[in-house]
C-alpha positions as CSV (number, residue, x, y, z in Angstrom):
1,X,-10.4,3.2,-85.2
2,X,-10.1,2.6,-81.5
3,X,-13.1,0.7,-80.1
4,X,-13.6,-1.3,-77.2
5,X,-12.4,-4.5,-78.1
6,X,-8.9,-3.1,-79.6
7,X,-8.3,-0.3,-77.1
8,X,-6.1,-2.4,-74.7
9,X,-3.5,-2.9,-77.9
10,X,-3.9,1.0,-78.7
11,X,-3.0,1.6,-75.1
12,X,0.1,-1.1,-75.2
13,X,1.6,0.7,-78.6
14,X,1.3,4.2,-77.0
15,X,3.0,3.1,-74.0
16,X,5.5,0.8,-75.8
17,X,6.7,3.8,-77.8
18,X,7.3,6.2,-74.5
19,X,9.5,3.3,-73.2
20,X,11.1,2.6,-76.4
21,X,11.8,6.8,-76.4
22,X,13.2,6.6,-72.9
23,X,15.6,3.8,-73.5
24,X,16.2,4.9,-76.8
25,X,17.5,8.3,-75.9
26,X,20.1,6.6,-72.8
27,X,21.9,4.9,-75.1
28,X,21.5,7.3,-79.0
29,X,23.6,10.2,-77.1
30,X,27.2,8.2,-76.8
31,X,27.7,8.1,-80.7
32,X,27.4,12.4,-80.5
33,X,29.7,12.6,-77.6
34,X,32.3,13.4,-79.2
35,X,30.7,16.0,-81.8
36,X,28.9,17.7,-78.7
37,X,32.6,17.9,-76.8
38,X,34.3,19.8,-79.9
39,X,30.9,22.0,-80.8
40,X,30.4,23.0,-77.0
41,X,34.4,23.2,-76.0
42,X,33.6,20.3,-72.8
43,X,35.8,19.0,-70.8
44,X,35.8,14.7,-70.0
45,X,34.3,15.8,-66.7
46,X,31.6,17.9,-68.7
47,X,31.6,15.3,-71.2
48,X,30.9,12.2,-68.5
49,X,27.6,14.4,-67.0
50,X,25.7,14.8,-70.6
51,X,25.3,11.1,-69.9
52,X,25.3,10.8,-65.7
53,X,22.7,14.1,-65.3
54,X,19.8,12.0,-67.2
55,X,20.6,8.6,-65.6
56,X,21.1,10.0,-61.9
57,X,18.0,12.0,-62.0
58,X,16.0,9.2,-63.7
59,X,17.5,6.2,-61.1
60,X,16.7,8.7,-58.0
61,X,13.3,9.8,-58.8
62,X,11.1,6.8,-60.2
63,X,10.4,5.3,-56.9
64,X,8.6,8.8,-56.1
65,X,7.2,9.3,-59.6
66,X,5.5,5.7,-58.9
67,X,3.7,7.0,-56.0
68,X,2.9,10.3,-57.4
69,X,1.2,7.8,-60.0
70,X,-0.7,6.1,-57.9
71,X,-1.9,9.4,-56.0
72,X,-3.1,11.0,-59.2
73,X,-4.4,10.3,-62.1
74,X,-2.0,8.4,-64.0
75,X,-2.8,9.4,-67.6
76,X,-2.5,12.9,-66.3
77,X,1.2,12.0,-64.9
78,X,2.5,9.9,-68.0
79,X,1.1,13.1,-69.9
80,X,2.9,15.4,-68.0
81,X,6.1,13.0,-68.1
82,X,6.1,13.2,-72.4
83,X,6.0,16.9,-72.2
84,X,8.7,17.4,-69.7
85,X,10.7,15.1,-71.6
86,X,10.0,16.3,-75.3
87,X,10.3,20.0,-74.0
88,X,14.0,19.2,-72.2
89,X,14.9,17.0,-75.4
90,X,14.4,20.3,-77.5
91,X,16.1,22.4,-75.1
92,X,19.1,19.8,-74.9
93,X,19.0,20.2,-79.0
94,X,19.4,24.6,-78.5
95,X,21.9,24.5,-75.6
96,X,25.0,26.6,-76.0
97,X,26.8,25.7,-73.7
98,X,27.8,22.8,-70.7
99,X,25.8,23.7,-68.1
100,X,22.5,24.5,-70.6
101,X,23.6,20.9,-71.7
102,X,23.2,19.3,-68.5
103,X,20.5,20.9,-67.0
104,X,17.9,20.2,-70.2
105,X,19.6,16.1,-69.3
106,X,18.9,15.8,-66.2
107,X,15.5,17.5,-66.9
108,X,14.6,14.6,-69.7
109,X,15.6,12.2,-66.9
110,X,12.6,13.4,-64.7
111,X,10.3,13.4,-67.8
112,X,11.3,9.8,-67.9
113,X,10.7,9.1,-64.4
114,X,7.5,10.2,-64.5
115,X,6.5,7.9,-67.2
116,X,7.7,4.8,-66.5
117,X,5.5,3.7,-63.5
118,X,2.5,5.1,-65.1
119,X,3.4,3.5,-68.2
120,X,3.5,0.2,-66.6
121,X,0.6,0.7,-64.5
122,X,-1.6,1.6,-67.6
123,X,-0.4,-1.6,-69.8
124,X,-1.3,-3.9,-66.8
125,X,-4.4,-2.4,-66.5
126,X,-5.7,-2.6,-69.7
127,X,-5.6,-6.0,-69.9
128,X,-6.7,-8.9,-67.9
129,X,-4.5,-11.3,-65.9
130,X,-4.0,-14.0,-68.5
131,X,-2.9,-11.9,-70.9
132,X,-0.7,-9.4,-68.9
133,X,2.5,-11.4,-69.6
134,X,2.5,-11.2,-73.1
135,X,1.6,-7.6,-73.0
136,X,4.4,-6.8,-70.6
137,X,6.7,-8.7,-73.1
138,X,6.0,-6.8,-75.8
139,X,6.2,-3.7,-73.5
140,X,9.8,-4.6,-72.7
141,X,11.2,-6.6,-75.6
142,X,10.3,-4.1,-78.3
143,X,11.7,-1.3,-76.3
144,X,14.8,-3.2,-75.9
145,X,15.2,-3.5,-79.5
146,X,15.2,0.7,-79.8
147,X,17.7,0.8,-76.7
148,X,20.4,-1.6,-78.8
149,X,19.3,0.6,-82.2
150,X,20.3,3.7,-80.6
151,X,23.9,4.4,-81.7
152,X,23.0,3.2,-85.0
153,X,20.8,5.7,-84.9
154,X,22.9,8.4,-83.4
155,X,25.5,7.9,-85.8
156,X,23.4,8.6,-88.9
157,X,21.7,11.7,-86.6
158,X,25.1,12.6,-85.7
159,X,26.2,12.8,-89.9
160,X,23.4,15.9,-90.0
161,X,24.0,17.1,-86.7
162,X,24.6,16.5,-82.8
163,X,21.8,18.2,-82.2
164,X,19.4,16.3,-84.2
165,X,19.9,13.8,-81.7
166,X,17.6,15.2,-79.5
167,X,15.3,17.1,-81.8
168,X,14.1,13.5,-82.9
169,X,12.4,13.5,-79.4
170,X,10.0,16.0,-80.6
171,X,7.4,14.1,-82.9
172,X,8.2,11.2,-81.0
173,X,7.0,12.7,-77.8
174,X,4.2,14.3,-80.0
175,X,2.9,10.8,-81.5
176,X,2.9,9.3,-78.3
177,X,1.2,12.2,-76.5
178,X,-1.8,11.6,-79.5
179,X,-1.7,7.7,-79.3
180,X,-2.5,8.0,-75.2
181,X,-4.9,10.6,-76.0
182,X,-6.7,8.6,-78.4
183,X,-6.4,5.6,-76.7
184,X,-8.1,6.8,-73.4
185,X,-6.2,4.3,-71.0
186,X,-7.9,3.8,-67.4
187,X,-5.6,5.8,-65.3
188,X,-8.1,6.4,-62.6
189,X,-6.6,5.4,-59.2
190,X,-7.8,4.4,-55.7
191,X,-8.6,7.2,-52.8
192,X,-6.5,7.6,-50.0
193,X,-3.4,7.2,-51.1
194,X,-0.7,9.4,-49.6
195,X,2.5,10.5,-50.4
196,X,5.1,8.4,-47.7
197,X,7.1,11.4,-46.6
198,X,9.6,9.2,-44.8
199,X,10.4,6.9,-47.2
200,X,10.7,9.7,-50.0
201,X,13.2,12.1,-47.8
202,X,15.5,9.0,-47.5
203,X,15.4,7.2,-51.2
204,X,15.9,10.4,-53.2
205,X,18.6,12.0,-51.3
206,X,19.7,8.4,-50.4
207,X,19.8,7.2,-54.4
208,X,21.3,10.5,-55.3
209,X,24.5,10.2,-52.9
210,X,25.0,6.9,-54.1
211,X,24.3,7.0,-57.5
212,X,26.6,10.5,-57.1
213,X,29.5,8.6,-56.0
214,X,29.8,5.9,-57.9
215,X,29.1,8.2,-61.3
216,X,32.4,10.4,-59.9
217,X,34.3,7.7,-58.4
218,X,36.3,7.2,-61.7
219,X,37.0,11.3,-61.4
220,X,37.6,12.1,-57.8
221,X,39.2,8.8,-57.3
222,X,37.9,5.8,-55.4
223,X,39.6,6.5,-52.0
224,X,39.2,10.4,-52.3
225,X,36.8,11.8,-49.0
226,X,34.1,13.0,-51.6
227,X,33.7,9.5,-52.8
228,X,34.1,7.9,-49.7
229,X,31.4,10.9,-48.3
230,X,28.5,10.1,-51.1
231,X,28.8,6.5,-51.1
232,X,28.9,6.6,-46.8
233,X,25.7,9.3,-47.2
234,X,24.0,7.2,-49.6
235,X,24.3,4.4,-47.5
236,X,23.0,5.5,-44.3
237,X,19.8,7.2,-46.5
238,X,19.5,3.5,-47.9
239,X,19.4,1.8,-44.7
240,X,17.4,4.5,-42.8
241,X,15.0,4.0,-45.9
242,X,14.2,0.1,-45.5
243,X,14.0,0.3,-41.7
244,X,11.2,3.3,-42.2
245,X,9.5,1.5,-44.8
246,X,9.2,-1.6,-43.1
247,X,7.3,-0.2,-40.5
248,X,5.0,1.8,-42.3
249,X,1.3,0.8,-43.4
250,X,2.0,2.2,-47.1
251,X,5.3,2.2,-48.1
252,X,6.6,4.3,-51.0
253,X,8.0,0.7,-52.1
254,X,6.8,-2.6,-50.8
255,X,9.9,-4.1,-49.4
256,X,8.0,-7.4,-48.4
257,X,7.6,-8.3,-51.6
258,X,11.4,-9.7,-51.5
259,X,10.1,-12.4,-49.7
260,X,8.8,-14.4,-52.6
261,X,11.5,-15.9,-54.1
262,X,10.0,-15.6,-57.9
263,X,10.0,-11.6,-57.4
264,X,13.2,-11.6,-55.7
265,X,15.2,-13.7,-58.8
266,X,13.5,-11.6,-61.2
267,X,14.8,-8.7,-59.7
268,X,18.3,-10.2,-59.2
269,X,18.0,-11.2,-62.9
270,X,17.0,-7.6,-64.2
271,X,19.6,-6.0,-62.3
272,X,22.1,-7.8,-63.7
273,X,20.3,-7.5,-67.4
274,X,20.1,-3.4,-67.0
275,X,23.7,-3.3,-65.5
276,X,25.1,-5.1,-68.1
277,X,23.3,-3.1,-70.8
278,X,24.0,0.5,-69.5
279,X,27.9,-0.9,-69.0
């Protein structure tokens, strides 16, 4: 029974499981790999974007899908983020060939993107400021724990089928969709926020090139001109991007922030942690 006094943990559980979903599903693919490659006939290069297609379009579009967030209602956006996801997760499960494959991958990546700012954003405000850190830990620590279970579970999907990999996205989605539901989280947001044109034209393209690059690097060779090209492209977006955003009143990402020292470590730190675990 969700009442007022318990809703804030309702509201943490539903949005624990969509992160434990997301991370769960970028690392419960690998074990498959190689039963996807013989069932579909893929090449390494074919292979190598099952994985890249949901990462880059993730890594490129969360700084948008935060803004978009904040614009709208962010119940309505983490909604529409769970179906995107579950509906490209069951697509992923009936393709029949590579680029089928791909598509429905990069498609869960921009399910995922849409839900992890507004995820975040509905944790934090459903409870107060003493108790945020402990909620946040919990939001991050048990969604670890599904990234590291995923090949196990992959390999025991992957003894049925490949393709049960991604069907298990379905009543996952569908219990989370319910909890959120139920739970009524506070996504209302403030007026006048706008969409920073600017900044969004530069980090999406900008992120994509890069992110592009460094994905093919190992294919088209590090000195080769279309590795050379994305990385060069991605850079200029990049820099354009933090000289426009400095100098706009709302930035699609607050720069200035790096100034404190605490934010800037724990971002150095979390780098480093991600890195390390997607490596």
């Amino acid at each position: 029974m969700v009442t007022d006094a318990n809703r804030r943990w309702w509201v943490l559980v539903a949005m624990t499981g969509a992160l434990s979903m997301i991370l769960l599903d970028t690392t419960v693919v690998t074990v498959a790999l190689p039963s996807i490659q013989n069932d579909l006939d893929l090449s390494q290069t074919e292979l190598q974007w099952v994985v890249n297609a949901y990462l880059l379009s993730l890594a490129a579009l969360v700084p948008l899908a935060g803004r978009l967030a904040d614009m709208f209602d962010r119940v309505r956006v983490f909604s529409v983020g769970v179906v995107v996801f579950a509906v490209s997760s069951a697509t992923c499960a009936l393709a029949v060939d590579e680029w089928s494959l791909i598509i429905s991958r990069a498609a869960e990546g921009v399910g995922a993107a849409l839900m992890i700012p507004a995820s975040q954003t509905l944790v934090l405000n459903a409870f107060d400021v003493r108790s945020r850190g402990k909620a946040m830990g919990v939001y991050a620590g048990v969604s670890l724990v599904f990234l590291s279970l995923g090949p196990l579970i992959g390999g025991v999907a992957t003894e049925v089928s490949w393709r049960l990999v991604f069907w298990i996205n379905l009543p996952l989605g569908v219990v989370t969709l319910v909890m959120a539901v139920v739970a009524r989280p506070d996504g209302r947001v403030e007026r006048g926020q706008r969409l920073d044109w600017p900044g969004t034209l530069t980090i999406v393209p900008g992120l994509t090139a890069l992110v592009l690059g460094l994905m093919q690097a190992n294919t088209w060779g590090w000195g080769s001109p279309a590795t050379i090209g994305c990385l060069l492209v991605g850079g200029a977006f990049l820099g354009a991007f933090v000289v426009l955003e400095l100098r706009v009143a709302n930035p699609l990402v607050q720069l200035r922030l790096f100034r404190n020292r605490n934010f800037a470590g724990d971002s150095i730190v979390g780098f480093f942690v991600q890195f390390g675990l997607m490596g």
